[in-house]
C-alpha positions in Angstrom: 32.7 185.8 16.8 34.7 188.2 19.7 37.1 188.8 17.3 34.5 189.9 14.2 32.6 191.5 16.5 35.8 193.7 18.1 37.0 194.2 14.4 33.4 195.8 13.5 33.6 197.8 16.6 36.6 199.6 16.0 35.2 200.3 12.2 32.4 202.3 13.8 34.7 203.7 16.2 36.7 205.4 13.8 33.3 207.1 12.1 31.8 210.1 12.5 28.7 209.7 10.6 27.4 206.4 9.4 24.4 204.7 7.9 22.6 201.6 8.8 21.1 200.2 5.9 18.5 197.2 7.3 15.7 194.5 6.0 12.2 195.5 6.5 11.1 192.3 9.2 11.0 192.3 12.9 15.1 191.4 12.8 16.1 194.1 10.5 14.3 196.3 12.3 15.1 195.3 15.8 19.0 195.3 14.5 18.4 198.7 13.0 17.5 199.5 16.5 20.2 198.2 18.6 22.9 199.7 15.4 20.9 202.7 15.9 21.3 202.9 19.7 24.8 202.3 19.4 25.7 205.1 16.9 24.0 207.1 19.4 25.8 206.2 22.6 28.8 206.6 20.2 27.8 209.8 19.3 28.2 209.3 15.7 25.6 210.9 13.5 23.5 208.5 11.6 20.6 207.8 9.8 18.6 204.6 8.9 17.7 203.2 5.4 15.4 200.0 4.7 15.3 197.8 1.9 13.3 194.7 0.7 17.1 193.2 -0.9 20.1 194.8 -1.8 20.0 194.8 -5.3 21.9 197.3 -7.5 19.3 200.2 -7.1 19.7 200.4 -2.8 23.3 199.6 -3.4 23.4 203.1 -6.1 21.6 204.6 -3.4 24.6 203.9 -0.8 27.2 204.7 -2.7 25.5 208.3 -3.3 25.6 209.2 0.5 28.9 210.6 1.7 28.8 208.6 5.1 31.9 207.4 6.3 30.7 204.0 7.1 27.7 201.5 6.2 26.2 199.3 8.4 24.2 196.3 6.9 22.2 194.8 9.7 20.3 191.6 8.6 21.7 192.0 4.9 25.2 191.9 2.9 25.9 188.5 3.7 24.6 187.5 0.4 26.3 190.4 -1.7 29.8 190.7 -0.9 30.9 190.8 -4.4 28.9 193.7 -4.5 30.5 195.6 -1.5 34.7 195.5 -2.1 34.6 199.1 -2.7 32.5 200.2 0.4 34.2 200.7 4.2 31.2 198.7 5.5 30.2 196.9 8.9 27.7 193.4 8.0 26.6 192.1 11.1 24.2 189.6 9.6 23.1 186.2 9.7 22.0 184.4 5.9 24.3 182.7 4.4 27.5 184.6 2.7 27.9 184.8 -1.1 30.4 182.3 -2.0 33.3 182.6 -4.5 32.8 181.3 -8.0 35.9 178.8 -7.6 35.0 175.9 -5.7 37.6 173.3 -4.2 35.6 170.1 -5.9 38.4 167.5 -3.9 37.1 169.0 -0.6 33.2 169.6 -1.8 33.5 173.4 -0.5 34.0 176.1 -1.7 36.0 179.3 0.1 33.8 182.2 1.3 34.5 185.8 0.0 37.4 187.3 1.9 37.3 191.6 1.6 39.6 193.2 4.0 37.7 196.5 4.0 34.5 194.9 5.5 34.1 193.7 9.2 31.9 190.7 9.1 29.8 189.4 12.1 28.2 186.6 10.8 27.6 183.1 13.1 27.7 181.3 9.8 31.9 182.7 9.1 32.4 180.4 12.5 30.2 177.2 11.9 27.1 178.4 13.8 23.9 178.4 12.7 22.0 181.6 11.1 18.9 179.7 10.7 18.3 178.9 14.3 20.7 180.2 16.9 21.8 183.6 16.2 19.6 186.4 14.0 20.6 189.4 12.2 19.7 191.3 15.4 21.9 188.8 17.5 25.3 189.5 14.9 24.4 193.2 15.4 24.2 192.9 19.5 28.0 191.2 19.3 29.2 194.4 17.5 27.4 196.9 19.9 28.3 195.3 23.3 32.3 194.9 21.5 31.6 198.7 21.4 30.5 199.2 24.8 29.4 196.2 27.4 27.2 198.7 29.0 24.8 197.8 25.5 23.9 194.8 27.2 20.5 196.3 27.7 19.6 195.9 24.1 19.9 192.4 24.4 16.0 191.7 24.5 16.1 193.4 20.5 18.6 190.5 19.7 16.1 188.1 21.0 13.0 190.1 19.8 14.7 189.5 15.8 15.4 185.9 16.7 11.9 185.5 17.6 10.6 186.8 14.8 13.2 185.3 12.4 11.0 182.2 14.1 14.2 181.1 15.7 12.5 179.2 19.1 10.5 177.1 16.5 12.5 174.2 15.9 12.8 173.6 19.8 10.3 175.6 21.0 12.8 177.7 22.8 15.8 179.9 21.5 19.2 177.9 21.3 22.5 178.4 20.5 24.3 181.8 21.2 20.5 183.2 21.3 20.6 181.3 24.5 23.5 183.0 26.2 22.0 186.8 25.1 18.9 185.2 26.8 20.6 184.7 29.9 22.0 188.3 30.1 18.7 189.9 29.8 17.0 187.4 32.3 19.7 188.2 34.8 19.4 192.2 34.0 15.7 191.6 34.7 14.4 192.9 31.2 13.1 189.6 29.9 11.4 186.7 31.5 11.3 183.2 30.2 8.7 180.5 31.0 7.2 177.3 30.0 3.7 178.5 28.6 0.9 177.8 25.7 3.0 179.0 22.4 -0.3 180.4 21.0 -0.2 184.3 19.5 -2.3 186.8 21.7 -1.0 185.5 25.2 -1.3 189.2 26.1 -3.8 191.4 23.5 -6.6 188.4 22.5 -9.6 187.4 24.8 -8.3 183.5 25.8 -11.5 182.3 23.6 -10.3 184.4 20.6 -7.0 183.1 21.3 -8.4 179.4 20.9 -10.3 180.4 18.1 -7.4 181.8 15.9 -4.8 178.7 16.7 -2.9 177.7 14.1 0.1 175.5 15.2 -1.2 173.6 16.2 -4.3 173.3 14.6 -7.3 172.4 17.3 -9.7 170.7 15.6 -13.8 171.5 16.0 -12.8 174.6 18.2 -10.1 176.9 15.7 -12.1 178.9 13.3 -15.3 178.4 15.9 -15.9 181.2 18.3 -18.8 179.4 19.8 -16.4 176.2 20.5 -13.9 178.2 21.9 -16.3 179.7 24.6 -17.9 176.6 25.4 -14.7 174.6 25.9 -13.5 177.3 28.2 -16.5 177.8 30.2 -16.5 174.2 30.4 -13.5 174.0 32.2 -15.0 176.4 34.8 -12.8 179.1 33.3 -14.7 183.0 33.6 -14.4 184.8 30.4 -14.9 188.3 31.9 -13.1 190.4 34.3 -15.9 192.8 35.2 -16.8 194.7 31.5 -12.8 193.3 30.3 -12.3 190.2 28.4 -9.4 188.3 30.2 -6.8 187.4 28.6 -4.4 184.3 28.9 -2.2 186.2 30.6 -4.8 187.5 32.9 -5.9 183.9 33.7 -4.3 182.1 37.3 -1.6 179.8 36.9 -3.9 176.9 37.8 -6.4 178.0 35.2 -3.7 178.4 32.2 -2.6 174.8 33.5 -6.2 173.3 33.4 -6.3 175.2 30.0 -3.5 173.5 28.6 -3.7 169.5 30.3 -7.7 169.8 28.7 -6.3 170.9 25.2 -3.6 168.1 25.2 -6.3 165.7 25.9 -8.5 167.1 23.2 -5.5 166.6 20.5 -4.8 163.0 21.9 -8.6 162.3 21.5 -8.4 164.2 17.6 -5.8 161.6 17.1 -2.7 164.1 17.4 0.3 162.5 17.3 3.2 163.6 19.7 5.4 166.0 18.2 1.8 167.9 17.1 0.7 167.9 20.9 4.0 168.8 21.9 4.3 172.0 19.9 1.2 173.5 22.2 3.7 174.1 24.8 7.3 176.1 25.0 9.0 178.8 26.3 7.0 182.2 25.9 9.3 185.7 26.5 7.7 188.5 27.8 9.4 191.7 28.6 9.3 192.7 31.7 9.4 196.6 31.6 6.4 196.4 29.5 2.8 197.2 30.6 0.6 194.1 30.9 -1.9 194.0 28.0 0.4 195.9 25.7 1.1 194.0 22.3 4.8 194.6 22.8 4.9 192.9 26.3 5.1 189.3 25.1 7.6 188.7 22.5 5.7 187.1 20.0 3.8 189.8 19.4 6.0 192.6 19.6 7.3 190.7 16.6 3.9 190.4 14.6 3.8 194.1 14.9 7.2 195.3 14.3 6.7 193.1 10.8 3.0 194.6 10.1 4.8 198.3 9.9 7.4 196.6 7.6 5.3 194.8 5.6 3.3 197.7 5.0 5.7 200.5 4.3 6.3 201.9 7.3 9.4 200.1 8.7 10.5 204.0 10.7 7.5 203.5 12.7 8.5 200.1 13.8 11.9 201.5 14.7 10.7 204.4 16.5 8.9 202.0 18.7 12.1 199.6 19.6 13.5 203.0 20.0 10.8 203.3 23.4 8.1 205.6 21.4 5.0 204.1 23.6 2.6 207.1 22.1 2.4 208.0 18.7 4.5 205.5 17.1 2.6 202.7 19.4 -0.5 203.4 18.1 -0.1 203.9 14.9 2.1 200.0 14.8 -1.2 198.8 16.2 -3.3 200.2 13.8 -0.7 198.7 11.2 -1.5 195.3 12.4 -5.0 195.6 12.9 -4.4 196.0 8.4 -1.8 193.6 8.2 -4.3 190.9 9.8 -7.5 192.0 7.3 -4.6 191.6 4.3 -3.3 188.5 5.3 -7.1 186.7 6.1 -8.1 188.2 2.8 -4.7 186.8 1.0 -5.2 183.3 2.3 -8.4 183.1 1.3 -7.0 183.8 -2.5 -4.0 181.5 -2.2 -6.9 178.6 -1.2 -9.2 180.0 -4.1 -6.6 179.9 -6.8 -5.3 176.2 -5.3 -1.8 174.4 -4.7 -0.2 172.8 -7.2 2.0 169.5 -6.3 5.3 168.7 -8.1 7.0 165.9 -6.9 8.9 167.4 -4.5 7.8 170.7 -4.2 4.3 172.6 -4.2 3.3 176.0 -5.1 0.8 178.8 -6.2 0.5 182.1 -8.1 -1.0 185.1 -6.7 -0.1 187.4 -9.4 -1.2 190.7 -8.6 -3.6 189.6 -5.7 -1.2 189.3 -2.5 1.3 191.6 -2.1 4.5 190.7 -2.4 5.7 192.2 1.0 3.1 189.6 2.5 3.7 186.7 0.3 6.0 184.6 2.1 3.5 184.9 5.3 0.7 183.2 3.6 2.9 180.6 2.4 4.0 179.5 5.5 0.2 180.1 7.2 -0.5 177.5 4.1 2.1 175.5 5.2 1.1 175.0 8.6 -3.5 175.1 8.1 -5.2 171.9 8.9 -5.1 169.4 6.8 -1.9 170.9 5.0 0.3 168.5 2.9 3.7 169.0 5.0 5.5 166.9 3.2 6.5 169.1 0.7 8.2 173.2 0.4 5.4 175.6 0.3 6.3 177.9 -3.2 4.4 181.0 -3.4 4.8 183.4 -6.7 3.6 187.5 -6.6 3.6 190.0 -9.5 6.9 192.1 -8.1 6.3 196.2 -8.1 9.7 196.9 -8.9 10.6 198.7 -11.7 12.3 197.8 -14.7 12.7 196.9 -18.5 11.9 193.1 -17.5 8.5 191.9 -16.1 9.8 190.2 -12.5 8.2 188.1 -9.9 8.9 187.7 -6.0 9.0 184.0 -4.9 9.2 183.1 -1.5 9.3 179.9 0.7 8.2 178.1 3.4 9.9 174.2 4.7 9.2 172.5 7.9 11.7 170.9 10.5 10.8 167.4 9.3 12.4 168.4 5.4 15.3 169.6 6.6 15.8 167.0 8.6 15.6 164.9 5.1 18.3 167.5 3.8 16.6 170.3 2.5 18.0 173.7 2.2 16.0 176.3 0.3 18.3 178.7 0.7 20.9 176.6 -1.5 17.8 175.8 -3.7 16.5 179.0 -4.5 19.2 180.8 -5.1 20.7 178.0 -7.8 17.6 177.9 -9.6 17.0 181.4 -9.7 20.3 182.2 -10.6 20.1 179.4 -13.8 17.7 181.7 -15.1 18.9 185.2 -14.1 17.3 185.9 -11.4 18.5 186.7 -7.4 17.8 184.6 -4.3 18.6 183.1 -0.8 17.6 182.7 2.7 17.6 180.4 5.2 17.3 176.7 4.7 13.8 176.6 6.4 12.7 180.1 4.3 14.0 181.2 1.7 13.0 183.6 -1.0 14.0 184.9 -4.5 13.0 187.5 -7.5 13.2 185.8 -11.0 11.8 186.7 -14.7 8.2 186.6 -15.0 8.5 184.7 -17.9 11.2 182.1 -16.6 8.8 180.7 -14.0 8.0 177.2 -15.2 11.8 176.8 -15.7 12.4 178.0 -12.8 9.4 175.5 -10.7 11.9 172.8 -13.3 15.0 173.2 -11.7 14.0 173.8 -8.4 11.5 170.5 -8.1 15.1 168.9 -9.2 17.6 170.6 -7.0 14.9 169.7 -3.5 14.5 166.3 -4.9 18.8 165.7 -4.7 19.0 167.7 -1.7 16.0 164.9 0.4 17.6 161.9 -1.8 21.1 163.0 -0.8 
């Protein structure tokens, strides 16, 4: 990885004006920060580009500039056939396109070798991209090989990691997220501690907190505002700081202790099993530098907002806020959010109204033109994980795609759990085999993976995939 990483440095050395080109979610953003910061302290000139996938539009659009170098941060990996003629940097983390040749003695086949590109990718050196290292992470290797003084953008690696949902599995970060964790604990910029995992440690009043928990699910107190106060007040715990709602982080260690032993009692007595109760608790990361009560003080929310400007268009404002803007570009991100919430309550509610449909190894709906695609993928995993959910299958979620073209398309995206790919499930190997069959585009990661495919190839495509999830579990 010090080697990839050195080998992309000295690329971007030899520059003088580049461009990052970057995915529109917390980690692409995040990486298009700390790639952004790094140009900077280089003093090469640069601009930033985001895109949904690098299909042969955004990769037209690249080749028009007359930049000297192209930096893919959180994309590339899965187009390298695409990219031989380009003097490119990739520091990403999906899985890399593969060769069409496969050795079928050794069941593997040999990943894409092009000389012109530097690759940081933890997958090229048999670490995981799905859980412990991000697009963000690949892109903090290359900036501190440029200069080790970059070591203070380490809480952006972490901040795409956590949103990529990489302290999920665990309920911490692992991996070589771990060691970037340890050098922004010891700089001082990031804090980690064992803490209720809930979203809104730092922006929600505790009850509304309570009321909009998801994973896990509480039952008789999420989706009940009333519940939520009278479990708290039962506990003895004050709901107001003078004319303030307290938050959970306002609360006193003793109080957020009595919070969390009563809920754990409340799921035991709900009949919870372990690895449900367990999942209350983790490690929470909250930046240090930022103000209290600021929705990009705790990490997990930072997150949630850098992917509301995303998912909404407006990716620059996220980036001009991991860039330090706490004015202009702060408010509006939180006035994103405050949207991106009313889209995706309103979206869930029409996934549940048009209903699931269960294959025998998979299960899906169709949105059409309801849910944006941008936001599809989000409801499918807040599907995924609602009470009374059927977890035992891949969440498959279909939305009319805006893109143009001759051909009527439509965006698919994905959402696993820990427990199938445990049972050998990789929808990032799925997806992209079945959409490719039928001449469409995918990939991911093995927990979430997404894909665009003909519109009028979609029961072929729910064929082949039901099959290819059914041999991955049986295998």
């Amino acid at each position: 990885m010090r080697q990839s990483a050195s080998k992309a440095a000295r690329a971007l050395k030899a520059a003088s004006n580049a461009v990052v080109a970057t995915h529109i979610d917390a980690d692409g953003i995040s990486a298009a920060a700390i790639a952004g910061t790094t140009l900077e302290r280089l003093g090469i000139n640069h601009q930033t580009m985001y895109f949904k996938k690098l299909d042969n539009a955004a990769l037209e659009t690249l080749r028009e500039g007359s930049w000297d170098i192209v930096w893919f941060t959180d994309l590339g990996s899965g187009s390298l056939s695409k990219l031989e003629d380009m003097n490119a940097v990739i520091t990403d983390h999906h899985i890399p396109e593969k060769t069409a040749s496969e050795s079928i003695s050794a069941g593997q086949s040999r990943l894409c070798d092009f000389s012109i590109l530097a690759h940081v990718n933890p997958h090229l050196n048999g670490i995981s991209g799905a859980n412990h290292l991000s697009g963000a992470g690949a892109t903090f290797l290359a900036s501190i090989a440029s200069n080790e003084a970059n070591a203070d953008l380490s809480p952006l690696a972490l901040l795409g990691a956590v949103g990529d949902l990489q302290d999920q599995k665990t309920r911490r970060l692992e991996g070589l997220n771990r060691e970037v964790l340890s050098v922004a604990t010891e700089l001082g910029l990031v804090e980690a501690d064992e803490d209720i995992r809930y979203f809104g440690r730092e922006t929600r009043p505790v009850f509304k907190m309570l009321e909009y928990s998801s994973d896990p699910y509480l039952p008789r107190i999420t989706g009940r505002e009333q519940e939520a106060i009278s479990f708290l007040l039962g506990l003895g715990i004050e709901l107001k700081e003078g004319d303030s709602w307290r938050t959970w982080a306002m609360l006193s260690e003793r109080e957020r202790q009595v919070a969390i032993d009563a809920l754990k009692e409340h799921l035991t007595a709900c009949g919870k099993n372990d690895e449900t109760i367990m999942r209350l608790t983790g490690e929470s990361y909250t930046l240090l530098r930022e103000e209290a009560g600021s929705p990009v003080r705790d990490m997990k929310e930072y997150a949630t907002l850098l992917n509301a400007c995303g998912r909404h268009g407006r990716a620059e404002i996220g980036l001009r806020i991991c860039m330090g803007d706490r004015a202009a570009a702060l408010s509006e991100g939180y006035s994103l959010l405050r949207d991106h919430r009313t889209a995706l309550s309103r979206a869930l509610e029409v996934a549940k109204s048009r209903g699931i449909t269960r294959m025998k190894y998979i299960q899906y709906f169709d949105a059409e033109d309801e849910i944006e695609e941008t936001i599809i993928g989000t409801v499918a995993g807040m599907l995924l994980g609602s009470n009374g959910a059927d977890r035992t299958a891949p969440m498959i979620a279909f939305a009319e795609s805006l893109e143009p073209g001759d051909r009527q398309m439509m965006k698919v995206s994905s959402r696993g759990t820990q427990d199938l790919i445990a049972k050998g499930m990789n929808l990032s190997t799925a997806i992209r085999q079945a959409a490719e069959e039928i001449g469409g585009v995918g990939g991911g990661h093995n927990i979430a993976a997404g894909a665009t495919i003909p519109s009028d190839r979609r029961s072929d495509f729910l064929k082949l995939l039901d099959e290819i999830v059914g041999s991955q579990i049986s295998r």
